[in-house]
FIPAPA-145516 format. One record per residue: residue number from 1; x negated, z, y of N, C-alpha, C in turn. Coordinates in steps of 0.02 Angstrom, whole numbers, plus 32768, in hexadecimal, padded with zeros to 4 digits. Layout:
// FIPAPA-145516
<miza = NUM | n.u = X | n.w = Z | n.v = Y | ca.u = X | ca.w = Z | ca.v = Y | c.u = X | c.w = Z | c.v = Y>
...
***
This chain:
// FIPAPA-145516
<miza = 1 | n.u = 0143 | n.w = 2D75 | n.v = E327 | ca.u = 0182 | ca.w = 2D91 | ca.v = E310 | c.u = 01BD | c.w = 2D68 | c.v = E32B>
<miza = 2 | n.u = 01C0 | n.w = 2D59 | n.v = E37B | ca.u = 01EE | ca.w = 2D2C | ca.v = E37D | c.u = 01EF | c.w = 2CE4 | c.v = E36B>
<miza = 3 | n.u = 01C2 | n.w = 2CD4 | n.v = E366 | ca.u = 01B6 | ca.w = 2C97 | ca.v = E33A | c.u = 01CA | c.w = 2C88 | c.v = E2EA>
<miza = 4 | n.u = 01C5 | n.w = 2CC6 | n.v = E2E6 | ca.u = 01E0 | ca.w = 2CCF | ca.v = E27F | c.u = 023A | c.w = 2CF3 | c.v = E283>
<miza = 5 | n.u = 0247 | n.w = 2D15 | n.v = E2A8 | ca.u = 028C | ca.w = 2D09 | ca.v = E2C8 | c.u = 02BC | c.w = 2CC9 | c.v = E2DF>
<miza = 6 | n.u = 028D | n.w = 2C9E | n.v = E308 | ca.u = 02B2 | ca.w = 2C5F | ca.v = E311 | c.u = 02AA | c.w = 2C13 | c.v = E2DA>
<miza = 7 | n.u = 027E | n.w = 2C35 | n.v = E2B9 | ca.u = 028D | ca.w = 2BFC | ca.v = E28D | c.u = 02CD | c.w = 2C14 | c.v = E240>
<miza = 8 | n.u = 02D2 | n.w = 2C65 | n.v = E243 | ca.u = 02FA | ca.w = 2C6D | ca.v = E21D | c.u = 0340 | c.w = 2C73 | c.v = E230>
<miza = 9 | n.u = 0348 | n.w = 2C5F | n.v = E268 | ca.u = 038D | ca.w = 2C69 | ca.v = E28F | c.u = 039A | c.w = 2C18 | c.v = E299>
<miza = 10 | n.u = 035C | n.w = 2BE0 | n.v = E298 | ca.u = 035E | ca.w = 2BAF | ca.v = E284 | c.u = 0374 | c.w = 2B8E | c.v = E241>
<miza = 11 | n.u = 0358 | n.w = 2BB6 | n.v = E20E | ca.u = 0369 | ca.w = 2B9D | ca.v = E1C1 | c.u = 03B2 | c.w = 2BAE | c.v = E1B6>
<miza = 12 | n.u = 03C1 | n.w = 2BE8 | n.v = E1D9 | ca.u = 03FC | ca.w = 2C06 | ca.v = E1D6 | c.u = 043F | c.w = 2BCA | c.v = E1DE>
<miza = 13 | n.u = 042A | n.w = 2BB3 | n.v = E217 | ca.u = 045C | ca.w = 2B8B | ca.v = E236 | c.u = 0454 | c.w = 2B50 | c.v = E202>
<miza = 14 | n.u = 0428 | n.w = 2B29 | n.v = E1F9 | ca.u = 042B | ca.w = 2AEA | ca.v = E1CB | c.u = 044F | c.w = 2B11 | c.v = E188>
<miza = 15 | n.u = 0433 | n.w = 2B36 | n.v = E171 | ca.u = 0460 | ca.w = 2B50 | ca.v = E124 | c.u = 04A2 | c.w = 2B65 | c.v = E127>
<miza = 16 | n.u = 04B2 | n.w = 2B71 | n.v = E173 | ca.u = 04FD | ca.w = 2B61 | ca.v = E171 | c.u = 0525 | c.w = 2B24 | c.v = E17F>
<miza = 17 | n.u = 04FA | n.w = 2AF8 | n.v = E1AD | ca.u = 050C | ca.w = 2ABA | ca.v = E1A8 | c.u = 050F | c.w = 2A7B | c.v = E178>
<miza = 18 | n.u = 0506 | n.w = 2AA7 | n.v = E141 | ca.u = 04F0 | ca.w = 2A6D | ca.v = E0F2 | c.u = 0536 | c.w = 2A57 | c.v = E0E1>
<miza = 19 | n.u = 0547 | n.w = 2A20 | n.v = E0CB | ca.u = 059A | ca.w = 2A0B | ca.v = E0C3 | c.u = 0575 | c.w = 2A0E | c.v = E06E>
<miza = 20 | n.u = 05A4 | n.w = 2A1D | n.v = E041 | ca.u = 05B5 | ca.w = 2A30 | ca.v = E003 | c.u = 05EB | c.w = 29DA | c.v = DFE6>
<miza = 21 | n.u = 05C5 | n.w = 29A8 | n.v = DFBF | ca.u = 05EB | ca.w = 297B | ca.v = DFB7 | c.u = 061F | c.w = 29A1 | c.v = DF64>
<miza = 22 | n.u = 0655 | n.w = 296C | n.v = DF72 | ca.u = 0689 | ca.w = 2981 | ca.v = DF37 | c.u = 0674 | c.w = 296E | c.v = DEFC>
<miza = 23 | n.u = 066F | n.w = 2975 | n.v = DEDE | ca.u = 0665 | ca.w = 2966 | ca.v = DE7E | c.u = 0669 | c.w = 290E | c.v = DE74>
<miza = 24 | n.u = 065F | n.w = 28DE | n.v = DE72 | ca.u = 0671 | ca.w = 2898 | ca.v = DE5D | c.u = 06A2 | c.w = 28B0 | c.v = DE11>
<miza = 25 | n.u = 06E8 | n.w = 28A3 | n.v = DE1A | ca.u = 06F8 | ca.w = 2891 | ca.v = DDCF | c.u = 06E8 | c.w = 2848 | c.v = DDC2>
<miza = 26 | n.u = 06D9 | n.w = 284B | n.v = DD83 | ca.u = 06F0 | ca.w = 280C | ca.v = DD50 | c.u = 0731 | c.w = 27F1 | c.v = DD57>
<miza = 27 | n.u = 0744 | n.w = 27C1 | n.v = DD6D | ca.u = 0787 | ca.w = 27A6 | ca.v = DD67 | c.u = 078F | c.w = 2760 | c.v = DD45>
<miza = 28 | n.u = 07B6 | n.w = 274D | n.v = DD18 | ca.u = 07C4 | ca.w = 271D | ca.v = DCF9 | c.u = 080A | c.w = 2714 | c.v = DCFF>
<miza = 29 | n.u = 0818 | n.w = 26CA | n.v = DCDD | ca.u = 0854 | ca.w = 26BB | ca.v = DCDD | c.u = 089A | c.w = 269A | c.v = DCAF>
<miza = 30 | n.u = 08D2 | n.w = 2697 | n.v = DCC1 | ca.u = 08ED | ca.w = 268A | ca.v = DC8C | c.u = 0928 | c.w = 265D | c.v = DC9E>
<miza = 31 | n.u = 093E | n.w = 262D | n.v = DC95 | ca.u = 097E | ca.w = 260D | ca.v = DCA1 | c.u = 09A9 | c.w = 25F2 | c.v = DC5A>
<miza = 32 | n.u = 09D8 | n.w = 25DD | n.v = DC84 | ca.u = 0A10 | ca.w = 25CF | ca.v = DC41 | c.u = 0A2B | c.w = 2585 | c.v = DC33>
<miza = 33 | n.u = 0A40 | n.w = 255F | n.v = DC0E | ca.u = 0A63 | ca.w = 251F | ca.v = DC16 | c.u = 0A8A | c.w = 250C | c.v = DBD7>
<miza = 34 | n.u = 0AC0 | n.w = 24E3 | n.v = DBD5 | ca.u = 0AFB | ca.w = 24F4 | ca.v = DB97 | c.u = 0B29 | c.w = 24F7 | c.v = DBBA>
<miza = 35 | n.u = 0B64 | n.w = 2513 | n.v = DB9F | ca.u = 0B9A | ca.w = 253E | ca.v = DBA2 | c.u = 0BA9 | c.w = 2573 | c.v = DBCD>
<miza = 36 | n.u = 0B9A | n.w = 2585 | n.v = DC15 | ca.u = 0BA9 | ca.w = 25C7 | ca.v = DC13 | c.u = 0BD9 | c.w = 25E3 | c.v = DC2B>
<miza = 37 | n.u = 0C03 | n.w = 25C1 | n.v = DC29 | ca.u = 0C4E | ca.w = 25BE | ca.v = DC2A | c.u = 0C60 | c.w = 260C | c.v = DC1A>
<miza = 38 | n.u = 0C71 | n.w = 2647 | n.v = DC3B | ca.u = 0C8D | ca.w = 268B | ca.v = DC20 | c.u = 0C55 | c.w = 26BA | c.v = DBEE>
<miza = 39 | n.u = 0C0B | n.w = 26A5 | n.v = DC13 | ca.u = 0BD7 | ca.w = 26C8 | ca.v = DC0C | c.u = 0BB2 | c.w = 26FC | c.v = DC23>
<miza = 40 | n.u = 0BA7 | n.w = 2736 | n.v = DC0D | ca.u = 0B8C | ca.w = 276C | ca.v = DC19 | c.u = 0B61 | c.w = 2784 | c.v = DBFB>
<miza = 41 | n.u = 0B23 | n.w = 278F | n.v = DC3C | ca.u = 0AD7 | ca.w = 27A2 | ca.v = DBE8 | c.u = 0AD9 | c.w = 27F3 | c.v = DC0D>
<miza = 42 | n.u = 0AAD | n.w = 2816 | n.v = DBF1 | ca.u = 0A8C | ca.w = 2850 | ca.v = DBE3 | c.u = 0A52 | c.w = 2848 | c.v = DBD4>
<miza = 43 | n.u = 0A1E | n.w = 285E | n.v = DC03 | ca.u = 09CD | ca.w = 2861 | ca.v = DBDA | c.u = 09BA | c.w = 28BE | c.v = DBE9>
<miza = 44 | n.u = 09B1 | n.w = 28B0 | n.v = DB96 | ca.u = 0984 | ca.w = 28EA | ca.v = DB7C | c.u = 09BF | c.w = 292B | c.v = DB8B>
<miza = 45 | n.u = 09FC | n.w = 2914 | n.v = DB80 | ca.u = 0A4E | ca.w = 294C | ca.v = DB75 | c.u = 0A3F | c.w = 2971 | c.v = DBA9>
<miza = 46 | n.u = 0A42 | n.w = 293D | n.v = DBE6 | ca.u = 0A55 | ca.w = 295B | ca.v = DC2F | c.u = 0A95 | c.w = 2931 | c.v = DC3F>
<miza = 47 | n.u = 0AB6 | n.w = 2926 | n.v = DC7F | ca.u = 0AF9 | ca.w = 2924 | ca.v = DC91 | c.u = 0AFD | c.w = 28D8 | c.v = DC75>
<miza = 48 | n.u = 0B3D | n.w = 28C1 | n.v = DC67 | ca.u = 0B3F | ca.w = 2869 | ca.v = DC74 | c.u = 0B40 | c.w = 2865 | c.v = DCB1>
<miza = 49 | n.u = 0B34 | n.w = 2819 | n.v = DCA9 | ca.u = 0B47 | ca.w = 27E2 | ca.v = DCF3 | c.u = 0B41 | c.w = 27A7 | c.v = DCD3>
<miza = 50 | n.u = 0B78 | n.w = 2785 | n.v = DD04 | ca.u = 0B7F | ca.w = 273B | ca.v = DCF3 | c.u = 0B40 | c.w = 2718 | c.v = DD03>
<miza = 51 | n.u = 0B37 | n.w = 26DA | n.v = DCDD | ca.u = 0AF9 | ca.w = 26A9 | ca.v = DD00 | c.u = 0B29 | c.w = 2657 | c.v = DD10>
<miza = 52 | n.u = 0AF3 | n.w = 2631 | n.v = DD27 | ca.u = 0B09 | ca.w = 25F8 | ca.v = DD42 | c.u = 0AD0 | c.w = 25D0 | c.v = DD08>
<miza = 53 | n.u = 0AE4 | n.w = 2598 | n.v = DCF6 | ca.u = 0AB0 | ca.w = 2560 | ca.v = DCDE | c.u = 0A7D | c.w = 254A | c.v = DD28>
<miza = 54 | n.u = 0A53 | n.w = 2535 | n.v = DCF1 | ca.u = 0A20 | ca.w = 2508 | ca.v = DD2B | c.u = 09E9 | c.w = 2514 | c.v = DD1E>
<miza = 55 | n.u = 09BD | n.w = 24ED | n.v = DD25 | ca.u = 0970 | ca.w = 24F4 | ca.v = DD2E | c.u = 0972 | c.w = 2521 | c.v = DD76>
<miza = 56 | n.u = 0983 | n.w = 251D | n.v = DDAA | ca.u = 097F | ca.w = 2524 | ca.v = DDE5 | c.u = 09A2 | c.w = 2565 | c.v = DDED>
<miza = 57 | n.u = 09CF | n.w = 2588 | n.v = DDC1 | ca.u = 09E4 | ca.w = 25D1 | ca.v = DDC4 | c.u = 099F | c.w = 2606 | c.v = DDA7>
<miza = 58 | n.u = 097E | n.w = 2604 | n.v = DDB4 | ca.u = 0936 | ca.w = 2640 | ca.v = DD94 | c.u = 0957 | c.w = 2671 | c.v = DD7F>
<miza = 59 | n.u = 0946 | n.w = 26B8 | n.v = DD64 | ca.u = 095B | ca.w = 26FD | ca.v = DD65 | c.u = 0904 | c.w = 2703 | c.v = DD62>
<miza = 60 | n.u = 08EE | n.w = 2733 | n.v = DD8D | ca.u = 08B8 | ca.w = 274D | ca.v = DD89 | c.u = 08C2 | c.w = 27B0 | c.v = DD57>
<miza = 61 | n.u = 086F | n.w = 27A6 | n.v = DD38 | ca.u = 0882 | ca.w = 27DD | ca.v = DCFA | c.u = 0840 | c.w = 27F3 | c.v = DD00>
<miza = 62 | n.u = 0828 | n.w = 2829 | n.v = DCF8 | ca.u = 07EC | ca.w = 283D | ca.v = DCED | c.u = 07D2 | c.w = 281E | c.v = DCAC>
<miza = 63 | n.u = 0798 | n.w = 280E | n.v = DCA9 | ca.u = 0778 | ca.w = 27DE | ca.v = DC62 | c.u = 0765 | c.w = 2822 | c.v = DC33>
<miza = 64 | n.u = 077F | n.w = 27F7 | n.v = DBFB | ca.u = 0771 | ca.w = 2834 | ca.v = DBC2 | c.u = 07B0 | c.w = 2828 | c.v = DB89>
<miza = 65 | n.u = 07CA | n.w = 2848 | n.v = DB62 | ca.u = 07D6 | ca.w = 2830 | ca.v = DB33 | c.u = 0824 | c.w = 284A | c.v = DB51>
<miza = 66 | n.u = 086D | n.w = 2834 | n.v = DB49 | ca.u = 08B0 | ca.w = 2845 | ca.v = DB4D | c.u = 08E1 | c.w = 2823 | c.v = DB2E>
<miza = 67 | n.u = 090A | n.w = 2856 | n.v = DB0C | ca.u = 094D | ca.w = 2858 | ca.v = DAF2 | c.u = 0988 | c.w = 281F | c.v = DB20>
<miza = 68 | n.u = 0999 | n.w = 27EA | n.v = DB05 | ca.u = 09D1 | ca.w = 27D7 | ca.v = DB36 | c.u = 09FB | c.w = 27CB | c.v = DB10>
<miza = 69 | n.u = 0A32 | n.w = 27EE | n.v = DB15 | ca.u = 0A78 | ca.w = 27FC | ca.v = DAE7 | c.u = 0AAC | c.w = 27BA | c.v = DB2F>
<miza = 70 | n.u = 0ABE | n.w = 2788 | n.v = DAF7 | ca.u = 0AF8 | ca.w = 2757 | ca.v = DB1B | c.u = 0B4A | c.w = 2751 | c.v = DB13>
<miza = 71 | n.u = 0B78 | n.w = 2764 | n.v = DB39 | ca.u = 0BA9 | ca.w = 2774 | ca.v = DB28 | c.u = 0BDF | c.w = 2754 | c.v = DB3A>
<miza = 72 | n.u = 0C10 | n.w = 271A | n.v = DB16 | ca.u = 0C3F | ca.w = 2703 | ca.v = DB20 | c.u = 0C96 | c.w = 2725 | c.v = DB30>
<miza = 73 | n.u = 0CAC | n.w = 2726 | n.v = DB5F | ca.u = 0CC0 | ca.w = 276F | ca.v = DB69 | c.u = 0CA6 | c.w = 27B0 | c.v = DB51>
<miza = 74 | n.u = 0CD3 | n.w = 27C9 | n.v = DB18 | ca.u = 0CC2 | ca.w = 2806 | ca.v = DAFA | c.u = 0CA6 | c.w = 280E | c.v = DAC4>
<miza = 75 | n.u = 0C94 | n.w = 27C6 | n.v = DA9D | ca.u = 0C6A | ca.w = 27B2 | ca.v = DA71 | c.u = 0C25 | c.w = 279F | c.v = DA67>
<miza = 76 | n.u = 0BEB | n.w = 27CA | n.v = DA3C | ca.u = 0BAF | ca.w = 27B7 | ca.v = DA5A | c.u = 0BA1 | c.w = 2778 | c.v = DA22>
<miza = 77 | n.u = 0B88 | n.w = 2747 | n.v = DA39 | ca.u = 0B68 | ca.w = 2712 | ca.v = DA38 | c.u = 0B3D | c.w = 26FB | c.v = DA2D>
<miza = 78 | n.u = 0B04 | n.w = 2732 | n.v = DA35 | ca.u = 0ACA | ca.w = 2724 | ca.v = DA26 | c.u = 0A93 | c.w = 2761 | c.v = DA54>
<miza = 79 | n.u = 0A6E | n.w = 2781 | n.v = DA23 | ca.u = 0A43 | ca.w = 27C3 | ca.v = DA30 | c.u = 09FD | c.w = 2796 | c.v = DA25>
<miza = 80 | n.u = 09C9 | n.w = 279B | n.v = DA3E | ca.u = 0974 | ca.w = 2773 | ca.v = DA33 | c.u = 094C | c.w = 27A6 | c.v = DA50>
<miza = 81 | n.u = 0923 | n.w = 27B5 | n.v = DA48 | ca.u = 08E6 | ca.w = 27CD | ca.v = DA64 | c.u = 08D0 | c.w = 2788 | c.v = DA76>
<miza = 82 | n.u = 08AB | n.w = 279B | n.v = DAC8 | ca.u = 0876 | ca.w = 275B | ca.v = DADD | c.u = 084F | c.w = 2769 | c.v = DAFB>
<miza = 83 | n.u = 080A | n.w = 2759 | n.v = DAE5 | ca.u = 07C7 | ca.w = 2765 | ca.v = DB2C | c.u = 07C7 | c.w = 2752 | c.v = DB58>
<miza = 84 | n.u = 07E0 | n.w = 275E | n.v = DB99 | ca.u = 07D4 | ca.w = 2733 | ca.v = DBE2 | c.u = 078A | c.w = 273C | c.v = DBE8>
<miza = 85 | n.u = 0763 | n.w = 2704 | n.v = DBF6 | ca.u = 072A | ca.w = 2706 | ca.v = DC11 | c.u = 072C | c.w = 2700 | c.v = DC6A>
<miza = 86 | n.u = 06F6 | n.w = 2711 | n.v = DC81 | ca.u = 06E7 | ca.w = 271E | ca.v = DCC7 | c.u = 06D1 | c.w = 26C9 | c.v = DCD9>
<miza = 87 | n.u = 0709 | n.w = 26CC | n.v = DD1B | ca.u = 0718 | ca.w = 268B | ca.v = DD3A | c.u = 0727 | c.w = 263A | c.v = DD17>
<miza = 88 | n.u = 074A | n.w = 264D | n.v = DCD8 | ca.u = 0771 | ca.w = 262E | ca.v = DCA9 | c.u = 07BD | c.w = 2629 | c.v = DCB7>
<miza = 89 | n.u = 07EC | n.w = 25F4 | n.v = DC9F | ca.u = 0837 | ca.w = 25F4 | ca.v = DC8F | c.u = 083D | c.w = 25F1 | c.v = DC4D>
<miza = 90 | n.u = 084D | n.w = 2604 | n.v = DC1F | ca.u = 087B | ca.w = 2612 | ca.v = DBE7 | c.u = 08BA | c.w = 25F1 | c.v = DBFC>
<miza = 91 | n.u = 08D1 | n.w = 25B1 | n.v = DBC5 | ca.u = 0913 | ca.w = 25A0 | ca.v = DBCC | c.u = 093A | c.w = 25B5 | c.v = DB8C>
<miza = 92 | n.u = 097C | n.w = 25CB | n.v = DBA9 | ca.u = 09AA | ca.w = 25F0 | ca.v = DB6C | c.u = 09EB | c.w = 25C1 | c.v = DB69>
<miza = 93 | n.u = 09DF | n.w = 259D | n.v = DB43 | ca.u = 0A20 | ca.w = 257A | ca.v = DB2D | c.u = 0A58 | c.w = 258E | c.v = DB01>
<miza = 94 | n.u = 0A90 | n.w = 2588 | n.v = DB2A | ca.u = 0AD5 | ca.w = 2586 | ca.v = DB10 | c.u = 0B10 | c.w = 255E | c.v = DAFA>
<miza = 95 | n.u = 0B19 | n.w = 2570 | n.v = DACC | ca.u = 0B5C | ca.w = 252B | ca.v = DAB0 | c.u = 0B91 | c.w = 255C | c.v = DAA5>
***
């Protein structure tokens, strides 16, 4: 009996000591080059933000398919659907 007690006061302790890893997202990527002179995107009609050109500016995105609405001030510019694939860049050119 104490033997079947200490091994369940044993299991006990390891099944609380189990670390629970986080989910891996998919992340892909996307940069810009052109123009982006007074540029503001939106993906998938969430907030703007300005971007910078460059190979070397990334935006990381969950991979999967998204809306990127481009906006020259208050004028949109250009709406695309694009598939980011997982551990890819997508380049979005602007004139």
């Amino acid at each position: 009996m104490r033997r079947f007690l200490a091994m369940l006061l044993l299991l006990a302790f390891f099944a609380g000591c189990s670390s629970k890893e986080d989910a891996v997202v998919a992340k892909g990527y996307f940069f810009f080059n052109g123009n982006t002179k007074n540029i503001a995107i939106s993906i998938d009609k969430g907030q703007r933000f300005g971007v910078v050109a460059g190979q070397t500016n990334l935006y990381a995105i969950v991979a999967g398919s998204h809306t990127i609405d481009i906006y020259r001030g208050d004028l949109m510019i250009l709406s695309r659907t694009f598939i980011v694939r997982e551990g890819l860049a997508k380049e979005i050119v602007i004139e």
